[in-house]
C-alpha positions in Angstrom: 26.2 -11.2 22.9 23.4 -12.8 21.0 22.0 -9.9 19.5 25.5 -9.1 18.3 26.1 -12.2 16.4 22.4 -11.6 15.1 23.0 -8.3 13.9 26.7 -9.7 12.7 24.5 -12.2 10.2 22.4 -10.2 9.3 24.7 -7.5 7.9 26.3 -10.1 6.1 23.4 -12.1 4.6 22.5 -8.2 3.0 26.0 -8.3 1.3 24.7 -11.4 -0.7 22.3 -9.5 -2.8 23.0 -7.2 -5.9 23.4 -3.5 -5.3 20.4 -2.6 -7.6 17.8 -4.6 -5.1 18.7 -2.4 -2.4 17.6 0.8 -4.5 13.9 1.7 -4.2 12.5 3.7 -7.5 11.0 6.9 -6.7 8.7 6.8 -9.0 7.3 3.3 -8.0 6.9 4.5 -4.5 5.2 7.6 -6.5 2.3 5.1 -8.3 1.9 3.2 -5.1 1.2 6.0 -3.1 -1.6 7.7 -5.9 -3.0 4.4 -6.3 -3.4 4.1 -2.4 -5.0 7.3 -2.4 -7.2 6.6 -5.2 -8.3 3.2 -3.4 -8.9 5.2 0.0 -10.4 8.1 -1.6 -13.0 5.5 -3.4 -13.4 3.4 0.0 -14.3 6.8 1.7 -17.2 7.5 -0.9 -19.5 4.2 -0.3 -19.5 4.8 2.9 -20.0 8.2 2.9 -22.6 7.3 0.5 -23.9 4.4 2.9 -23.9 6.7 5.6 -26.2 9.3 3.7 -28.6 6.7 2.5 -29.2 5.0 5.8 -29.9 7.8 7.4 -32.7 9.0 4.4 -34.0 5.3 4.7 -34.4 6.0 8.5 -35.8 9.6 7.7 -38.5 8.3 5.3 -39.6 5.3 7.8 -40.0 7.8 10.5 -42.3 10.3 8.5 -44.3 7.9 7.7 
């Protein structure tokens, strides 16, 4: 019964708001999703490049 008269409140409390908040821009979700990829993509490079440059460090010591 509880969760009913949560769920009751809650539909209501979403009938407050304007129409146009409820609308999500596909374009906006669009940008977010490049720049996310960007920011991953960038984030996969230094440590691929961290990686890579340990393991030359390491090389070098042990030739020595």
């Amino acid at each position: 019964m509880s969760s009913q008269i949560k769920f009751y409140r809650h539909e209501n409390s979403d009938k407050d708001h304007k129409p146009d908040m409820k609308r999500v821009k596909l374009t906006d979700l669009l940008s977010r999703l490049s720049q996310e990829k960007k920011k991953e993509r960038n984030s996969n490079i230094a440590l691929s490049v961290a990686a890579i440059s340990a393991v030359t460090v390491f090389g070098i010591i042990l030739s020595l």
